[in-house]
VODO-711931 format. One record per residue (C-alpha): residue number from 1; residue in one letter; x, y, z. Coordinates in Angstrom, 1 decimal. Layout:
BEGIN
@n = NUM, res = a, east = X, north = Y, up = Z
...
This chain:
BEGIN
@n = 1, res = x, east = 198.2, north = 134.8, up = 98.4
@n = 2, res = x, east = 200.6, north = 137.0, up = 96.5
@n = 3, res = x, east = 197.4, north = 138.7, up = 94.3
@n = 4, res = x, east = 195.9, north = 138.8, up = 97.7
@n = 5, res = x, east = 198.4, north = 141.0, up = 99.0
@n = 6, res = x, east = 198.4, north = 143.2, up = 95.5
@n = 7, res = x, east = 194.9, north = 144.3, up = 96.0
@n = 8, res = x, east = 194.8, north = 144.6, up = 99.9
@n = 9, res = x, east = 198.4, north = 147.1, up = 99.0
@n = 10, res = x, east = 196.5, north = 149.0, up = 96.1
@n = 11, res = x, east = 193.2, north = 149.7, up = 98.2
@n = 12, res = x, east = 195.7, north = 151.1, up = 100.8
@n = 13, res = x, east = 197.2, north = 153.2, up = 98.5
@n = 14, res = x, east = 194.1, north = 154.6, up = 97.4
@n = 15, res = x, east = 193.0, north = 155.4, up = 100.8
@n = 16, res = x, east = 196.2, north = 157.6, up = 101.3
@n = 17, res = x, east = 194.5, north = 159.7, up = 97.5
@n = 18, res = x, east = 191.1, north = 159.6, up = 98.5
@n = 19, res = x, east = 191.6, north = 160.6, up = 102.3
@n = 20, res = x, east = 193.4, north = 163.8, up = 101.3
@n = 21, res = x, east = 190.7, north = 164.7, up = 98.4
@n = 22, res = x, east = 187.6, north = 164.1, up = 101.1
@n = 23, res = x, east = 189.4, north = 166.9, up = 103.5
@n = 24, res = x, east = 189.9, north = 169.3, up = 100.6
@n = 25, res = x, east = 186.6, north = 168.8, up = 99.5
@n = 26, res = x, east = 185.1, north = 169.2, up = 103.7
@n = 27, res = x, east = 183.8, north = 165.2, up = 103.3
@n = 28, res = x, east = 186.1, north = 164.2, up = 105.9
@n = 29, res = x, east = 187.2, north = 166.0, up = 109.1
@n = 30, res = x, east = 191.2, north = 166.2, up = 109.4
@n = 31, res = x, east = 191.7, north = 164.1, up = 112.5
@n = 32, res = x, east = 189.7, north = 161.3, up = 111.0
@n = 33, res = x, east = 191.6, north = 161.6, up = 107.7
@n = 34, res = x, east = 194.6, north = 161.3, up = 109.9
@n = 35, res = x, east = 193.5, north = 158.3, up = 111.4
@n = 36, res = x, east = 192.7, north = 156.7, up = 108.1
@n = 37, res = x, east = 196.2, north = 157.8, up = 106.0
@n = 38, res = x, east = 198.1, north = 156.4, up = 109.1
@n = 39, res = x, east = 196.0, north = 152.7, up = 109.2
@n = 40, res = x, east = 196.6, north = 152.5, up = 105.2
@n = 41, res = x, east = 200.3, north = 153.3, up = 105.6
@n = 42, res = x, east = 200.8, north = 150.8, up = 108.0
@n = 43, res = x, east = 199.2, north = 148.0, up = 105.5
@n = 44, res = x, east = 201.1, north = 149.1, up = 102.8
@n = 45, res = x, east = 204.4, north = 148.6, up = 104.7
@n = 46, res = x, east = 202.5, north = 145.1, up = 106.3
@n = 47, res = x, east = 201.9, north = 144.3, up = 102.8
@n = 48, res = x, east = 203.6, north = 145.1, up = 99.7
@n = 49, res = x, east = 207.2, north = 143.8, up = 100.5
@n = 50, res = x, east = 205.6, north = 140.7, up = 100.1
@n = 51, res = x, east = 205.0, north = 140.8, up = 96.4
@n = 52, res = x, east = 207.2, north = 143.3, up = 95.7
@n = 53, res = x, east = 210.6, north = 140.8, up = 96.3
@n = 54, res = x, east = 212.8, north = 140.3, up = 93.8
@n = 55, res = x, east = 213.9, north = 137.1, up = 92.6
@n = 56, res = x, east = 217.2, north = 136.1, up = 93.3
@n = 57, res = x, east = 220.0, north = 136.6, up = 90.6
């Protein structure tokens, strides 16, 4: 599960890179690029406190 989550958290992350670049570079119109940075925040938040705990002391 926990790798899983690792990958799902990554990919959203580089959504939130690419998104941005694909505006710049008149791929992608804004609103969509809005859409798609706002769906990969919320499934890095969903996602990487998971495997980001830390063990406790």
């Amino acid at each position: 599960m926990k790798p899983t989550l690792m990958i799902v958290s990554i990919l959203a992350l580089a959504v939130l890179l690419v998104a941005p670049a694909a505006v710049f570079l008149q791929k992608m119109e804004l609103t969509t690029c809005k859409h798609w940075m706002f769906a990969a925040t919320v499934i890095w938040f969903a996602t990487a406190p998971f495997w980001m705990k830390r063990k406790a002391q």
